[in-house]
C-alpha positions as CSV (number, residue, x, y, z in Angstrom):
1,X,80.6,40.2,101.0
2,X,78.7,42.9,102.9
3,X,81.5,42.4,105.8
4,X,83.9,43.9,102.8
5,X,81.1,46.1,101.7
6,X,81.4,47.7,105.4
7,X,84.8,47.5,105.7
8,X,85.5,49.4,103.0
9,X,82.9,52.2,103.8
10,X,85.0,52.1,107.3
11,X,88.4,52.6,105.1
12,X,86.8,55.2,103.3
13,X,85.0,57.3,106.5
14,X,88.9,56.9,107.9
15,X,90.2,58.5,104.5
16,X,87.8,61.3,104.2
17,X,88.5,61.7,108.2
18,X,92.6,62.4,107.6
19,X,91.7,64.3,105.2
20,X,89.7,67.1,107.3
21,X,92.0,66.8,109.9
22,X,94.9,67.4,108.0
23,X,93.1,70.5,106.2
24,X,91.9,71.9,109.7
25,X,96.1,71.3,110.8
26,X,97.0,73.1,108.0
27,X,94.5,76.3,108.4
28,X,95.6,76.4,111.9
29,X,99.1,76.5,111.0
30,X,98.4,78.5,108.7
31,X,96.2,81.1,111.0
32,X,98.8,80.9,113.6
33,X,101.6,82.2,111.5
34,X,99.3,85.0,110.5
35,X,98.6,86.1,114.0
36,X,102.5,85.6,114.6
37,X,103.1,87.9,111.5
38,X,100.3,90.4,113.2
39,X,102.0,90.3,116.3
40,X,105.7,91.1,115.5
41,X,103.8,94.2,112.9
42,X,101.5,95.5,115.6
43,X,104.2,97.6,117.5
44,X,105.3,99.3,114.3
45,X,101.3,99.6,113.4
46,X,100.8,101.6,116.5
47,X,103.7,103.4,116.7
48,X,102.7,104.3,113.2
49,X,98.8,105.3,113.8
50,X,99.5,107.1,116.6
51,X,102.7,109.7,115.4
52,X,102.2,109.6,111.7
53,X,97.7,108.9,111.2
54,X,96.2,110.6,113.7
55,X,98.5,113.8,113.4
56,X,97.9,113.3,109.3
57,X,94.2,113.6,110.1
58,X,94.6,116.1,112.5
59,X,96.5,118.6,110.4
60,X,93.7,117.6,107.4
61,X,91.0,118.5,110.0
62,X,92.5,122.0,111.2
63,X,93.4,122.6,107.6
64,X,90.0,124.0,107.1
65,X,90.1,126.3,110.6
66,X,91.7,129.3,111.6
67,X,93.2,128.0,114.6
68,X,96.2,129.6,116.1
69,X,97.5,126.8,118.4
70,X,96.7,128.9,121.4
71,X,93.1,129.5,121.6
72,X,90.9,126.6,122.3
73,X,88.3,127.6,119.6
74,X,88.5,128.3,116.0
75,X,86.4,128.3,113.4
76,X,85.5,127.1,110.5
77,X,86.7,129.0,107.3
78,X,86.4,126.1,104.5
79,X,88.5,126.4,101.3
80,X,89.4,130.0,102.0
81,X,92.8,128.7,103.3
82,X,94.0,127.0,100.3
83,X,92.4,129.7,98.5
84,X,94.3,132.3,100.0
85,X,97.6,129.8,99.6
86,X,97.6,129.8,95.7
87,X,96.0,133.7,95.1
88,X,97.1,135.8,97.5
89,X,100.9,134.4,99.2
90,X,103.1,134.9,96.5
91,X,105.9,133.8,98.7
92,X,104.0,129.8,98.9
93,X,103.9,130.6,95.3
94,X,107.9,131.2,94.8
95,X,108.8,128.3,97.5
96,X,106.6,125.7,95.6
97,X,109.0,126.8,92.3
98,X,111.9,126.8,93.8
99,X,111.3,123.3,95.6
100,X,110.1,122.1,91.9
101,X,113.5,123.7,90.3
102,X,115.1,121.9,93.3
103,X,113.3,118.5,93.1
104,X,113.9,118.3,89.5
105,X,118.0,118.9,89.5
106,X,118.0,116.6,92.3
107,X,116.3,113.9,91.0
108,X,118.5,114.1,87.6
109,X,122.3,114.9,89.6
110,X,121.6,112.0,92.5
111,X,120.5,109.2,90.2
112,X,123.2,109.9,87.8
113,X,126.1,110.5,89.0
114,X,125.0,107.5,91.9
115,X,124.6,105.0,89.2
116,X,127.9,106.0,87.1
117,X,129.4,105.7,90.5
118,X,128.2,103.1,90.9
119,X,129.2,101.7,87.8
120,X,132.4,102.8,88.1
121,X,133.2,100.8,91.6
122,X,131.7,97.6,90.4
123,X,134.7,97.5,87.7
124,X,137.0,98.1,90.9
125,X,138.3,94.5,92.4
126,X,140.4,95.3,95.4
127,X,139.0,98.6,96.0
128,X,136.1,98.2,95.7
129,X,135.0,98.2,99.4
130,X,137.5,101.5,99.8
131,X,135.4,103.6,97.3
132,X,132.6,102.8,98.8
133,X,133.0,103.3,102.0
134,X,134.5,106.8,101.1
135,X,131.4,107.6,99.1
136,X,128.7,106.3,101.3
137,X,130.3,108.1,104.8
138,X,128.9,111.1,104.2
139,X,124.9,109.9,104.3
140,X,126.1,109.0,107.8
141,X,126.6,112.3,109.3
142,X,123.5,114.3,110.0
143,X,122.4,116.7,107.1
144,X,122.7,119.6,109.7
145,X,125.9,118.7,110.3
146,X,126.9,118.4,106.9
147,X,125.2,122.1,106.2
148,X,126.9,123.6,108.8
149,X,130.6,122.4,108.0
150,X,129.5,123.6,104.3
151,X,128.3,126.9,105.3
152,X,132.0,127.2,107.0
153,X,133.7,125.9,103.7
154,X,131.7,128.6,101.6
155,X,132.2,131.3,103.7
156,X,135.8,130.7,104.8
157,X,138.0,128.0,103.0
158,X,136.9,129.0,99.6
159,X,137.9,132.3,99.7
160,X,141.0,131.4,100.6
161,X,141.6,128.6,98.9
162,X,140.6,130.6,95.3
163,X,143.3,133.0,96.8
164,X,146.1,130.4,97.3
165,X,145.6,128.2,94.2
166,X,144.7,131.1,92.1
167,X,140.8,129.3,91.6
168,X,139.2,133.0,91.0
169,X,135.8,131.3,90.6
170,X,135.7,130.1,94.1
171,X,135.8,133.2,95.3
172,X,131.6,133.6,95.0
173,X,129.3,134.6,97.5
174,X,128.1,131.2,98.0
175,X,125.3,131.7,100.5
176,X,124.5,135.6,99.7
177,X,123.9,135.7,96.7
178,X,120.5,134.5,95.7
179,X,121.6,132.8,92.2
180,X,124.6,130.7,93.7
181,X,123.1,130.1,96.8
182,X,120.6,127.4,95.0
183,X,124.3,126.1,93.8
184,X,125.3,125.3,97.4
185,X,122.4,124.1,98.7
186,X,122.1,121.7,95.8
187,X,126.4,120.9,96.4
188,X,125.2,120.2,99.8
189,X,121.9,117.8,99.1
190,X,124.1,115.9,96.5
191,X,127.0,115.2,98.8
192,X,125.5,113.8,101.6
193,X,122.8,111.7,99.4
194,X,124.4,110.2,96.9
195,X,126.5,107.7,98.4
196,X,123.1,106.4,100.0
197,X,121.7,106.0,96.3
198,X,125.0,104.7,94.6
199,X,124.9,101.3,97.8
200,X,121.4,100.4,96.0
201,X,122.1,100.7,92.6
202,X,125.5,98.7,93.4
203,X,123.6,96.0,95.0
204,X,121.0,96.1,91.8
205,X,124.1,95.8,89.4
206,X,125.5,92.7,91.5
207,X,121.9,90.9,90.4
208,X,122.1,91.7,86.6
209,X,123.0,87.7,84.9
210,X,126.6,87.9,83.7
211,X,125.5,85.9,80.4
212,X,123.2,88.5,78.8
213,X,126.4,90.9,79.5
214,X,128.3,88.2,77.4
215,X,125.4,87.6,74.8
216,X,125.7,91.5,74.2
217,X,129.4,92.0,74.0
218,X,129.4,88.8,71.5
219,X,126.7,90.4,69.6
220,X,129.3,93.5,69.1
221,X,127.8,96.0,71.1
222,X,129.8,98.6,72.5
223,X,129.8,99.4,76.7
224,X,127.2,102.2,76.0
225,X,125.1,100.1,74.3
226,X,125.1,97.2,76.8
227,X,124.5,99.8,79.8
228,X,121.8,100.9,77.7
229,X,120.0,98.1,76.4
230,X,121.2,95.6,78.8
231,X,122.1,96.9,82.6
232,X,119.5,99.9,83.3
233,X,116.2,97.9,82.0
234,X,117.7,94.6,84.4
235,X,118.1,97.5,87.3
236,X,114.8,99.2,86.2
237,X,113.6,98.0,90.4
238,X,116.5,99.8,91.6
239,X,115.9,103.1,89.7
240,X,112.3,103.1,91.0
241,X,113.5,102.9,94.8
242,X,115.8,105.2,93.5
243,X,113.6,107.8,92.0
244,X,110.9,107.3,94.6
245,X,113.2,107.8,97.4
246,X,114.8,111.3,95.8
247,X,111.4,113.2,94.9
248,X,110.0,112.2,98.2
249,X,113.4,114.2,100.1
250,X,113.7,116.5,97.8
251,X,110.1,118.0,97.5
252,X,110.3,117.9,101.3
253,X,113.8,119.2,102.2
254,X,113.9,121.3,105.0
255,X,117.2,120.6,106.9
256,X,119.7,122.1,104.6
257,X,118.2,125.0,103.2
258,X,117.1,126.2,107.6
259,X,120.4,125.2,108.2
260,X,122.7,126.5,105.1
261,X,120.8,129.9,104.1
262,X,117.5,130.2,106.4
263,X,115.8,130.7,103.0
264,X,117.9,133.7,101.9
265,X,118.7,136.4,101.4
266,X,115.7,137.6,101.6
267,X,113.1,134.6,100.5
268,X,115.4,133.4,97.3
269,X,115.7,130.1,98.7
270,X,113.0,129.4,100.9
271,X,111.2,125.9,100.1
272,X,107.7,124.8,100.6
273,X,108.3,123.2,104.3
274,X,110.4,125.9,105.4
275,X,107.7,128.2,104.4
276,X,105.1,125.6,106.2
277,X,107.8,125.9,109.4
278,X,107.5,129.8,109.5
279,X,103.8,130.6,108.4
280,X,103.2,128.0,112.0
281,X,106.4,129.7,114.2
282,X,106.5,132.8,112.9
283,X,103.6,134.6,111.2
284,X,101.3,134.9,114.1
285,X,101.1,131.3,114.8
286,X,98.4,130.5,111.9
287,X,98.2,126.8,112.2
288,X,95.3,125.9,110.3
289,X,96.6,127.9,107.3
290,X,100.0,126.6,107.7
291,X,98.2,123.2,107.9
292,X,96.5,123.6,104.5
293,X,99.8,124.2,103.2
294,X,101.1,121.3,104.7
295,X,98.7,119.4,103.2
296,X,98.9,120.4,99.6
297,X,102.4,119.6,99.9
298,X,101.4,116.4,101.1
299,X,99.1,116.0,97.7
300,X,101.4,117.4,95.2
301,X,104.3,114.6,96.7
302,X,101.5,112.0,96.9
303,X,100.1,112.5,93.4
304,X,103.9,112.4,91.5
305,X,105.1,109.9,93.3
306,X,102.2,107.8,92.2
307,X,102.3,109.0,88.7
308,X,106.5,108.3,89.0
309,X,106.2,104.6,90.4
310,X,103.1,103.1,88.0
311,X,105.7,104.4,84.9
312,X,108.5,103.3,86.1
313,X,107.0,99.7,86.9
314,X,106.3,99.4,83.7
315,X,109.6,99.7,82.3
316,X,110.8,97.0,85.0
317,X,111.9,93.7,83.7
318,X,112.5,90.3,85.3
319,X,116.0,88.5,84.9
């Protein structure tokens, strides 16, 4: 009897054993795949702190300086920078409205017309890799590019196409005059984006389940009803990448509007980070008051897309 007795304590030391050796086998499994995960993330992580942090905390710091970028002192002027940004520049003032009255058509036009295009190719069978190849090609030329070949069709083919196919209201000064000029740059913005947003909301439409489509259409509703009540809240993930990705360009679009109108005529046009580009270039080199700028447009983008995500993941569903 006590030979069993110790046996059994044996059996059960040897139990206990596997088990903390398995545990410590798993937890440095598990460790190792974390440090392999670190590894692989670390070159993006510095790449990262050291071109997108560091200048981030840089243009924070100077932001309360008068430094000109070419003296190596400056001093200390606290708030009076984004003071003098919101009471006494009224062009900051007009660029921030005009980039809100850009932002705002953007974000309604892109998402939209993407996700009716969208739509529309999904009911396509044989060409449906045609039409969207043809849409998405633009988003793969440069928006430069895309400004400049615009600012030639404004300028030259319009005219004469309005003259040739009798199309009178072609004939506008597209980029001179200050009212149609938001027009093209807008034209412009919504040509070369959309295709970019109508490849994610096709690939969201692709996941919605194919029976609550034919629950719905059983249930009589009408295609209007079973986009609204059915397909958009099943996409609801897509239309927050969506909407995230368009007020983030659009409240910082610089490209187009340097490339298509250089802020004109005069400053009709002129957005918040070509206004940031000039007041550091152009107006005496003032970097730390262009940096405060910078960085309330960094807040103002920070703050709505926060305030855009938390209500739009809300409305999200799971299929």
């Amino acid at each position: 009897m006590p030979q069993l007795g110790k046996q059994s304590n044996e059996i059960a030391i040897n139990q206990v054993q596997a088990k903390i050796s398995t545990k410590s086998a798993f937890r440095l499994k598990k460790q190792k795949g974390t440090l392999s995960l670190l590894l692989f993330v670390l070159p993006a992580f510095i790449f990262y702190f050291v071109f997108l942090l560091i200048p981030t905390v840089g243009a924070g710091f100077y932001s309360f300086t008068d430094w000109n970028a070419l003296s190596q002192t400056f001093h200390f002027v606290g708030f009076s920078n984004y003071i003098e940004a919101f009471k006494d520049d009224p062009d900051f003032r007009h660029s921030f409205f005009f980039t809100l009255k850009y932002t705002a058509f953007m974000f309604v036009f892109q998402n939209v017309i993407a996700l009716l295009l969208a739509l529309f190719i999904e009911t396509r069978v044989r060409t449906k890799g045609f039409f969207r190849t043809i849409f998405f090609m633009p988003n793969m030329l440069s928006l430069i590019i895309s400004a400049l070949m615009f600012s030639f069709i404004f300028s030259n083919v319009l005219p004469e196409l309005s003259k040739k196919a009798i199309l009178h209201f072609l004939d506008q000064p597209w980029i001179g005059d200050a009212k149609v000029s938001f027009y093209s740059i807008l034209i412009v913005s919504l040509w070369h984006g959309i295709g970019y947003m109508m490849v994610i909301y096709m690939a969201a439409l692709q996941g919605v389940p194919a029976h609550l489509k034919e629950a719905a259409m059983i249930d009589g509703a009408n295609p209007f009803q079973r986009l609204i009540h059915v397909t958009i809240p099943m996409i609801m993930h897509a239309v927050t990448i969506c909407a995230f990705l368009t007020l983030n360009g659009a409240f910082k679009v610089f490209d187009v509007v340097y490339a298509l109108t250089a802020g004109g005529p005069g400053r009709s046009t002129q957005v918040m980070a070509l206004n940031i580009f000039e007041e550091a270039f152009s107006n005496n080199f003032r970097y730390g008051y262009a940096n405060a700028k910078a960085m309330i447009l960094f807040l103002i983008v920070l703050v709505i897309t926060l305030i855009q995500v938390k209500v739009l993941k809300k409305k999200e569903v799971e299929a």
